[in-house]
C-alpha positions as CSV (number, residue, x, y, z in Angstrom):
1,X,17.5,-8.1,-12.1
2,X,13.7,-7.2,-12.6
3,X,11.0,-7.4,-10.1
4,X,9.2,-9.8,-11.4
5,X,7.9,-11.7,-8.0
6,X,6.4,-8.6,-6.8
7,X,2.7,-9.4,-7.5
8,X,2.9,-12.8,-5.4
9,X,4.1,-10.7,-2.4
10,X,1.8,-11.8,0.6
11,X,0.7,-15.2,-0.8
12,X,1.8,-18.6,0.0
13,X,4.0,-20.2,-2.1
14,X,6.4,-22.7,-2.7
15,X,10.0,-22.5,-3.8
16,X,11.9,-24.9,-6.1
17,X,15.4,-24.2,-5.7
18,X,18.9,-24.9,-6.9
19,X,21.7,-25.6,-4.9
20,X,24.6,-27.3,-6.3
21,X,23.0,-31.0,-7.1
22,X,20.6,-30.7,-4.4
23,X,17.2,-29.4,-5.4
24,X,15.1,-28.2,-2.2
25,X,11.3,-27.2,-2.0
26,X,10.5,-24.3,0.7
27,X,7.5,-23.6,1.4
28,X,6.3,-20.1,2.5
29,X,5.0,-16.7,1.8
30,X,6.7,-14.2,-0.1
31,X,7.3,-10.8,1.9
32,X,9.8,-8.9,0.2
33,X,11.6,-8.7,-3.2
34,X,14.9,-6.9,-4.0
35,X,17.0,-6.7,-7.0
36,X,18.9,-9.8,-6.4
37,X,17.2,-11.0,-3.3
38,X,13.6,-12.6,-2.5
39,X,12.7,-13.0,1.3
40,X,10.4,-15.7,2.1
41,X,8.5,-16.1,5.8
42,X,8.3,-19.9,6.9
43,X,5.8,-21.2,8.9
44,X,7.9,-20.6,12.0
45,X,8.0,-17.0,11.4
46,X,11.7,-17.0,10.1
47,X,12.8,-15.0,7.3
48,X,15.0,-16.6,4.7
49,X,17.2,-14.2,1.8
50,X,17.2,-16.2,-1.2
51,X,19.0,-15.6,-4.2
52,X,17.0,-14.8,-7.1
53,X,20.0,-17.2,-9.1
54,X,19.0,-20.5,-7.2
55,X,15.5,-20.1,-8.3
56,X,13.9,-22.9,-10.1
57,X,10.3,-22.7,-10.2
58,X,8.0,-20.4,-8.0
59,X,4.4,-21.5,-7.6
60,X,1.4,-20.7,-5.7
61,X,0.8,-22.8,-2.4
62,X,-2.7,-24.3,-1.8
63,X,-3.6,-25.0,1.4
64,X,-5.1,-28.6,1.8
65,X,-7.6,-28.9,4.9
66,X,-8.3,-32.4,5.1
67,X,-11.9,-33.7,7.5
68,X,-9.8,-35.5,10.6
């Protein structure tokens, strides 16, 4: 497969993925890219390989700050 998530490398983003039924968001930033593999960093510093196959939709994560 092409790299084709290579210019969101480094940003926040959010994942819509595939799993059998289930459809799951993750939320995260995008630190690496591989032929068949993305890796995604979560907020708890954990890596994650994801198939490039159970992805759905990949779009950019905006931050909200909200005035507590």
């Amino acid at each position: 497969m092409e790299k084709v998530y290579s210019e969101r490398i480094g940003r926040p983003i959010v994942l819509r993925l595939a799993y059998g039924q289930m459809r799951v968001l993750l939320r995260g930033t995008l630190v690496g890219e591989e032929a068949e593999l993305l890796r995604l960093r979560t907020a708890d510093r954990l890596d994650v390989d994801i198939s490039k196959s159970r992805v759905l939709a990949i779009e950019e994560d905006t931050p909200v700050h909200g005035t507590a």
